[in-house]
Structures are given as C-alpha cells and as structure tokens.
N, C-alpha and C positions, 0 to 999 in steps of 0.2 A: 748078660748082666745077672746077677745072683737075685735070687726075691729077697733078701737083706737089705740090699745095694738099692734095688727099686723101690720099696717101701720108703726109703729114708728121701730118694727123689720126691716121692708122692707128697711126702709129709711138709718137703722145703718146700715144693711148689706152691702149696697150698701158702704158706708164710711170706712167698716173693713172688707172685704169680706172675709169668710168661705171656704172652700173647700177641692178639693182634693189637691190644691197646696201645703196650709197650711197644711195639715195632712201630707206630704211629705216631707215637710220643718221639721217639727217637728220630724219622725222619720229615718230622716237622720241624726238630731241634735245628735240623741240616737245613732244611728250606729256609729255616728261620733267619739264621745267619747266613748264607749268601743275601736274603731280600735287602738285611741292615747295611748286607758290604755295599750291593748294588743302588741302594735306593736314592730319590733325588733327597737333598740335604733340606729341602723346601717342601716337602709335605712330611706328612707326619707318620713314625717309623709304624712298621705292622706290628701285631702283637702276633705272641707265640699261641697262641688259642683262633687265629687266622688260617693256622696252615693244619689244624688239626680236625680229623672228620667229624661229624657227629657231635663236636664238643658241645654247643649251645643248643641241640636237637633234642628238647624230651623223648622218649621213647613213648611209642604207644602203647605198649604190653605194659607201660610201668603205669599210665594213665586209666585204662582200659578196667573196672571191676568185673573180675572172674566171677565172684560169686562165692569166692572160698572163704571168707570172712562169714558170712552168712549162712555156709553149710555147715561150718565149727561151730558157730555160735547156736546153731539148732542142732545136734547131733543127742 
C-alpha cells in the first residue's frame, strides 16, 4: 500500500472509527433481532443496549483521578 493510500486510511479512520465497539454494535444488532423473532409475545421485548458489552458499565480509568489536572494546574 503506498504511504499516500495509507495516510488517507489513517485520516478516514480517525473520522469513522473501526473497532471493537463497532463489531459489538453490530453483533448485538444480530442478537437483538433473533431475541424479538424468538421472544414470548407476553413479556416484555429486550432492548438493543441488552445484548451489548460494557454499555451501562462506567469505566474506572474514566472515574479514577490521575492527578493530571493537578499537575497542569501547578506546573
């Protein structure tokens, strides 16, 4: 692949980003719709944030104070 060709990847990627996210989203989408084909008509249908990981999980690094706000502010 030419470094022209790849820089212009780098640049879309950044704009549409790939991942594990997406790969999760997507086969949640699939989970999702078989549970609605399958499910009984007498409880109540799953939602699409059911079948995906981590959705409703804070992160603890994003909870977590580093200390970097504190090091910037004193520098």
């Amino acid at each position: 692949m030419p470094e022209r060709e790849f820089n212009e990847y780098l640049l879309y990627n950044e704009e549409q980003p790939f991942g594990q996210w997406r790969d999760d989203y997507r086969t949640a989408q699939i989970s999702h719709l078989l549970a609605l084909i399958n499910r009984d008509s007498k409880r109540e249908p799953p939602k699409l944030q059911d079948f995906m990981p981590f959705w409703n999980k804070s992160s603890i690094e994003e909870d977590e104070d580093d200390g970097s706000a504190e090091f910037l502010a004193n520098r």
